[in-house]
Wavefront OBJ file of the C-alpha trace (Angstrom):
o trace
v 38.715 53.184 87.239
v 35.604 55.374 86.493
v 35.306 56.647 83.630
v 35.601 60.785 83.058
v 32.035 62.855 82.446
v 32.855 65.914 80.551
v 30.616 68.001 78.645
v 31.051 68.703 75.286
v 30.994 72.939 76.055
v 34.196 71.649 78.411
v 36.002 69.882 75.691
v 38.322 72.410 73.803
v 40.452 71.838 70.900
v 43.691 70.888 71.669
v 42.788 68.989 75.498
v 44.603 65.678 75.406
v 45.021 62.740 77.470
v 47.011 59.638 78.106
v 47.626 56.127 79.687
v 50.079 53.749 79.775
v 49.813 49.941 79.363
v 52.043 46.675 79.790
v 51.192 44.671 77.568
v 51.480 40.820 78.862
v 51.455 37.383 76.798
v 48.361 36.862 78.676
v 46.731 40.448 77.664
v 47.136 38.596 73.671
v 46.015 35.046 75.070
v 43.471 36.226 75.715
v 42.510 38.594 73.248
v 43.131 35.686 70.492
v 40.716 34.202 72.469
v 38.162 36.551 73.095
v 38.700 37.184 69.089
v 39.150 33.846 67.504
v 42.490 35.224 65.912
v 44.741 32.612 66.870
v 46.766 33.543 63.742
v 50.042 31.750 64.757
v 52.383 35.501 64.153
v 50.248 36.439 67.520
v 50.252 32.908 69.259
v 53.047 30.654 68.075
v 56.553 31.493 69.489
v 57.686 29.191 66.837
v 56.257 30.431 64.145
v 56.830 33.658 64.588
v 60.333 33.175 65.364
v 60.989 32.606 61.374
v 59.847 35.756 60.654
v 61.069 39.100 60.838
v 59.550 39.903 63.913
v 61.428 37.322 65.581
v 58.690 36.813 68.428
v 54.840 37.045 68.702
v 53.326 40.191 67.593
v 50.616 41.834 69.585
v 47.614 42.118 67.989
v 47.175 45.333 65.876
v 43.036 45.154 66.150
v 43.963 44.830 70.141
v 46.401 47.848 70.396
v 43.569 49.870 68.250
v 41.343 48.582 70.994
v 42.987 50.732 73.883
v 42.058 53.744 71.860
v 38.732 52.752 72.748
v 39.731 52.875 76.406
v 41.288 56.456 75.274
v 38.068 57.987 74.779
v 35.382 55.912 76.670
v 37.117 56.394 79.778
v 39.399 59.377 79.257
v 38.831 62.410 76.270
v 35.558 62.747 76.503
v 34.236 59.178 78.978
v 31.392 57.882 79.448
v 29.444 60.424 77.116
v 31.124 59.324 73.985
v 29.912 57.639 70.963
v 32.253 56.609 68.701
v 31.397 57.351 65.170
v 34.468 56.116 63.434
v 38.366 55.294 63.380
v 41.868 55.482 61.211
v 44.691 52.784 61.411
v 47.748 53.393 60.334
v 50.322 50.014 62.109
v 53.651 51.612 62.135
v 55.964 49.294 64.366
v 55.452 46.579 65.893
v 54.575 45.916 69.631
v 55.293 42.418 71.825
v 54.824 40.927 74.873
v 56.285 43.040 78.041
v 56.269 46.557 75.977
v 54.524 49.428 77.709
v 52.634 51.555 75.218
v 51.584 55.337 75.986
v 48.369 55.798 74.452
v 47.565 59.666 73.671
v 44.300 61.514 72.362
v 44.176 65.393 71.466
v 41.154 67.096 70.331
v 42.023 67.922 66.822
v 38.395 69.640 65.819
v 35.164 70.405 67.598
v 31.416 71.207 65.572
v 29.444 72.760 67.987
v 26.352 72.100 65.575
v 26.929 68.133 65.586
v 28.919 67.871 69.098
v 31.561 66.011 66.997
v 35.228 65.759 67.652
v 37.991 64.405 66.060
v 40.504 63.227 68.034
v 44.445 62.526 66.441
v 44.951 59.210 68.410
v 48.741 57.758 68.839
v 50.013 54.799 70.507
v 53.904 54.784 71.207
v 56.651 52.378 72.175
v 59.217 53.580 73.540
v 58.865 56.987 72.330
v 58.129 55.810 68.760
v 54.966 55.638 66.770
v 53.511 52.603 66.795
v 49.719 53.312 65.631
v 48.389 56.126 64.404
v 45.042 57.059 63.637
v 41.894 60.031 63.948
v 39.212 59.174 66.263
v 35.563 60.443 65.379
v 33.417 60.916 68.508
v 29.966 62.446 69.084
v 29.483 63.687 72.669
v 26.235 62.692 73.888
v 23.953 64.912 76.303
l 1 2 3 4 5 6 7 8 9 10 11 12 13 14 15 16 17 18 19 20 21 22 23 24 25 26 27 28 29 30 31 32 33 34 35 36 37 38 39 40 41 42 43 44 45 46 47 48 49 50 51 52 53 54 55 56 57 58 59 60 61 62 63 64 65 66 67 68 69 70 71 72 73 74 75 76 77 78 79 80 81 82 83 84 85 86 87 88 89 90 91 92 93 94 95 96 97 98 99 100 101 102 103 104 105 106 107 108 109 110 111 112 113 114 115 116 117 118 119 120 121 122 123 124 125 126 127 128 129 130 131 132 133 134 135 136 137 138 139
């Protein structure tokens, strides 16, 4: 996948976009890896089986991670800098869910080609992560 060019005078509060993702036991192998977070609630089926979860959890700090997918390759692309981002973990998300992952411009400055961007992830038609997204639109 490429990732979308648009220009900031193109980007208009209240454009959105979207993806969906699987996420697989490998996707949070190999984050944990990639990370160094081996935390056993992520990467022990037994452990995490005595907890409330009942099973691994994915990753929070990876799920946050496809909202950089969200706006480097979607709302704005490849002309994005991103300046800055809120967390809020709502639910929790395991192996073999499929998240929906949706941006909408929220606010646009014209004089510092800023937007903010409400940023949601969702299982199953539930919030799962919420956040704002701060992104500067480069020439």
């Amino acid at each position: 996948m490429e990732a979308k060019d648009l220009l900031f005078k193109d980007i208009a509060a209240g454009d959105s976009a979207h993806f969906e993702r699987t996420i697989t036991a490998g996707d949070i192998a190999a984050f944990a890896n990639l990370t160094g977070d081996t935390n056993p609630l992520h990467v022990n089926e037994e452990y995490a089986a005595r907890t409330q979860f009942g099973k691994p959890l994915v990753h929070g700090m990876f799920l946050a991670s496809l909202l950089s997918t969200l706006v480097g390759m979607h709302l704005p692309g490849k002309r994005c800098l991103y300046l800055g981002q809120t967390l809020q973990f709502k639910k929790p998300v395991f192996a073999g869910d499929t998240v929906r992952v949706t941006g909408a411009v929220a606010t646009k400055s014209d004089s510092t080609r800023i937007l903010t961007i409400a940023t949601v992830i969702t299982k199953g038609g539930e919030e799962a992560v919420t956040g704002v997204a701060t992104i500067q639109v480069l020439n």
